[in-house]
PANUZA-826339 format. One line per field, with one value per residue (C-alpha): residue number from 1; residue in one letter; chain; x negated, y negated, z. Coordinates in pm, 1 decimal, padded with zeros to 6 digits. Example, Ala and Ser with C-alpha at 12.3 -4.5 7.8 and 13.67 -1.06 7.14 Angstrom:
REM residues 2
nr: 1 2
rest: A S
kette: A A
x: -01230.0 -01367.0
y: 00450.0 00106.0
z: 00780.0 00714.0
END
This chain:
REM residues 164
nr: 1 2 3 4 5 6 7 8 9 10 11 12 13 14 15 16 17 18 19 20 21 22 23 24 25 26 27 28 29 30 31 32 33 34 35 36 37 38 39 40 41 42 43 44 45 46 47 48 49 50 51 52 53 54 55 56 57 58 59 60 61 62 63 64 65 66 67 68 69 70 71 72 73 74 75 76 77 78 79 80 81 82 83 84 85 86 87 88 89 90 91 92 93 94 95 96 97 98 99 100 101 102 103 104 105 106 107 108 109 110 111 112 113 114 115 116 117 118 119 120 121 122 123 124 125 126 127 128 129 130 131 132 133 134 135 136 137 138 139 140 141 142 143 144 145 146 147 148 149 150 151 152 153 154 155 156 157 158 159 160 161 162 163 164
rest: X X X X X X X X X X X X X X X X X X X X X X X X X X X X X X X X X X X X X X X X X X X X X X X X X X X X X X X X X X X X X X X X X X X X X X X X X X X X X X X X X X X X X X X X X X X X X X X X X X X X X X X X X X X X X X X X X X X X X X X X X X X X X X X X X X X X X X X X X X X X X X X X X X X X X X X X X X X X X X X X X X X X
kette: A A A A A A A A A A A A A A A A A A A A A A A A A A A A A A A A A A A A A A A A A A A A A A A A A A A A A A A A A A A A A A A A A A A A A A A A A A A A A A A A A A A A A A A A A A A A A A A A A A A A A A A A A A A A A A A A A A A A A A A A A A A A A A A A A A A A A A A A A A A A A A A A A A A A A A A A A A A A A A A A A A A A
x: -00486.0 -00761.2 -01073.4 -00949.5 -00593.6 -00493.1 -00260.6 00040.0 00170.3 -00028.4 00256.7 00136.5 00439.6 00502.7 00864.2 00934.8 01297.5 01167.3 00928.5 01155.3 01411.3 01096.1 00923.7 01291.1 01364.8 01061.3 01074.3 01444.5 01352.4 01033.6 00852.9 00601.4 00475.1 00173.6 00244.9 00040.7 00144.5 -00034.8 00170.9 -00104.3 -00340.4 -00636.1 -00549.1 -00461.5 -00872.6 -01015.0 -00890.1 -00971.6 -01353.2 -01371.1 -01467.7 -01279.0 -01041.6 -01083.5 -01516.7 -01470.6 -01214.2 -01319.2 -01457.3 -01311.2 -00940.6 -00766.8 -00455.2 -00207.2 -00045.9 -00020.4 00290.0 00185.8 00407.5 00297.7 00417.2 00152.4 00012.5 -00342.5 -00424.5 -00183.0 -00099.4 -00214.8 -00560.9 -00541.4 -00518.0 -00784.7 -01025.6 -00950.7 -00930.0 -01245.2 -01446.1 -01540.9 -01471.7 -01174.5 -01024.5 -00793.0 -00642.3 -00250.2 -00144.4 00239.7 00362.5 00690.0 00857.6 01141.2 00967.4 01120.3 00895.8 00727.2 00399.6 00383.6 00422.5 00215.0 -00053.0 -00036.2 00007.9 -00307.8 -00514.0 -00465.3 -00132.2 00030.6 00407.3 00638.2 00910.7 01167.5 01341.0 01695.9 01904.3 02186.1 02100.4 02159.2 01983.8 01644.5 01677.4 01729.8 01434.7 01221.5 01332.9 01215.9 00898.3 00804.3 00899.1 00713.2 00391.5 00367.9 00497.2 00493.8 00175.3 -00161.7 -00339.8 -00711.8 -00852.3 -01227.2 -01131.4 -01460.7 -01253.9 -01449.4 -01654.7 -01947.1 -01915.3 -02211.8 -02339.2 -02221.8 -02427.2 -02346.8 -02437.7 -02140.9 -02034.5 -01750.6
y: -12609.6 -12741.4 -12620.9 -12526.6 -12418.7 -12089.0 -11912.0 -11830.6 -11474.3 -11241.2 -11099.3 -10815.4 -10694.6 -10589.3 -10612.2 -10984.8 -10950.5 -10842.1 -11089.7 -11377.1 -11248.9 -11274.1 -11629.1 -11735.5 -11594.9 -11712.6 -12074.0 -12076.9 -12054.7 -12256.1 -11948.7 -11969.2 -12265.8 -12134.9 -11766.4 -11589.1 -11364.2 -11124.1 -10804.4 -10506.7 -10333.0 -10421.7 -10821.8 -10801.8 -10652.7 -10887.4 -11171.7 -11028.3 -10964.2 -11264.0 -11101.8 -11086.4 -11390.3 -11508.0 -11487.2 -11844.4 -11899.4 -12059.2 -11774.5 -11980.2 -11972.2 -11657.1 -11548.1 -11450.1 -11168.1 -10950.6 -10775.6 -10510.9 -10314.7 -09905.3 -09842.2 -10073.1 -10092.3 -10029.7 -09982.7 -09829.2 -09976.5 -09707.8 -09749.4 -10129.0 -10054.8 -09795.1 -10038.8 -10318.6 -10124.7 -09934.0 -10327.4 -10403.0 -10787.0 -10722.2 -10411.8 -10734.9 -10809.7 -10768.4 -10599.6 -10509.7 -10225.9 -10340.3 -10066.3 -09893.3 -09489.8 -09356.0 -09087.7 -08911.8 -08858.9 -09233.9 -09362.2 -09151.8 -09157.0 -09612.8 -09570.0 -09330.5 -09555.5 -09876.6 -10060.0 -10285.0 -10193.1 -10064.6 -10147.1 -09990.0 -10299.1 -10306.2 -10227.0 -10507.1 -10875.0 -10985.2 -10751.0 -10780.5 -11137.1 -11099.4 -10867.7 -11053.0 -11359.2 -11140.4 -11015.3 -11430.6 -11493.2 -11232.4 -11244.6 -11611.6 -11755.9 -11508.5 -11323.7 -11455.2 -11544.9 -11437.5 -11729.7 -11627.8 -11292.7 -11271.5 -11263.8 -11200.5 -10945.0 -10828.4 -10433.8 -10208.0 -09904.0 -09584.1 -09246.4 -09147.5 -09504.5 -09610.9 -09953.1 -09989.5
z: 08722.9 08922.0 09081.6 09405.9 09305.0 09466.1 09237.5 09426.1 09230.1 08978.8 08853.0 08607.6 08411.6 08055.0 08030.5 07945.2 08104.8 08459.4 08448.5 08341.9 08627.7 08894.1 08784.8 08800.8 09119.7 09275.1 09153.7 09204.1 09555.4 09583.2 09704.8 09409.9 09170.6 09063.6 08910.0 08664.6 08445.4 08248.4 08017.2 08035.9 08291.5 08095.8 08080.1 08464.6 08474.4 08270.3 08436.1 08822.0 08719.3 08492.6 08218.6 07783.8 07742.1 08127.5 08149.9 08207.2 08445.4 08783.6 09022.4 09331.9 09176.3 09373.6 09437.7 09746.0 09577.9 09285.6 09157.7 08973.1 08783.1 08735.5 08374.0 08169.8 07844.7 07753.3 08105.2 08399.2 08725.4 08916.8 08757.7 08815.6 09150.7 09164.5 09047.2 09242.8 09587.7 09487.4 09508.2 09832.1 09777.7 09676.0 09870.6 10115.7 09791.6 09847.5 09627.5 09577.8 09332.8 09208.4 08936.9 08871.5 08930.7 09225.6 09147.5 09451.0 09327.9 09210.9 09539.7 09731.9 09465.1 09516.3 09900.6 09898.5 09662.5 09915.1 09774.3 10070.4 09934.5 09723.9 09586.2 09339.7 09120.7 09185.4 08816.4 08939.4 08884.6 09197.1 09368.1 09204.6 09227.2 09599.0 09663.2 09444.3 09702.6 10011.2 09855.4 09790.7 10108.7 10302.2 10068.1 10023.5 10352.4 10645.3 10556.8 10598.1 10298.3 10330.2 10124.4 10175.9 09935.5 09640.6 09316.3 08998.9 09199.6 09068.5 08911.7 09012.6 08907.8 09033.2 09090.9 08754.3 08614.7 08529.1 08554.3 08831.6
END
């Protein structure tokens, strides 16, 4: 990848099926050629502030989307989202909750913590591959992609002196 590359899809997924079915569905397409894809909450942090196995990444290197799935590993999706749309650099950042809860208090608790959709994955084949096609299309071609977004934002300390 080069300098200036903009990664097209963080896709942040555990389940290796669902993610094979959505890099297929978005390359089958040509929505997406440059997708990321990362299996825990806590990998999906590391790599947005730069910091663990991605400290040296390129800072300029963002991304148009992340698909962010709420059942993680290590670190959940709702806290993913927390932290990112608690940085002001990165509070733009679309970010698109993609799961299978249909759970109430889930998506209230990602609409009220700044997530710009979401969507329940469809159980039939077809289906997820065809709302996986809209989602591309709408995220990666009819939405405007803020390219001047700070990635690798800087954490400062809160009033209790935590790091955030």
């Amino acid at each position: 990848m080069n300098e200036t590359a903009t990664i097209d899809v963080l896709l942040v997924e555990d389940n290796p099926q669902d993610s094979e079915l959505t890099i297929r569905a978005l390359k089958k397409n040509n929505l997406a050629a440059n997708i990321i894809w990362l299996q825990d909450g806590a990998e999906a942090l590391d790599f947005i502030f730069c910091r663990g196995t991605f400290k040296n990444r390129p800072k300029e290197i963002g991304f148009k989307v992340m698909l962010l799935d709420l059942k993680l590993p290590k670190v959940g999706g709702l806290e993913v989202l927390r932290e990112i749309k608690n940085m002001p650099d990165l509070k733009a950042l679309p970010v698109v909750i993609i799961t299978s809860s249909t759970e109430d208090p889930d998506i209230k608790k990602a609409y009220d913590l700044g997530a710009n959709s979401y969507v329940v994955k469809p159980i039939n084949y077809e289906l997820f591959i065809d709302t996986i096609k809209h989602l591309g299309h709408y995220w990666l071609y009819i939405n405007q992609f803020n390219s001047d977004l700070s990635l690798c934002a800087k954490r400062t300390n809160d009033s209790n002196g935590f790091k955030r």
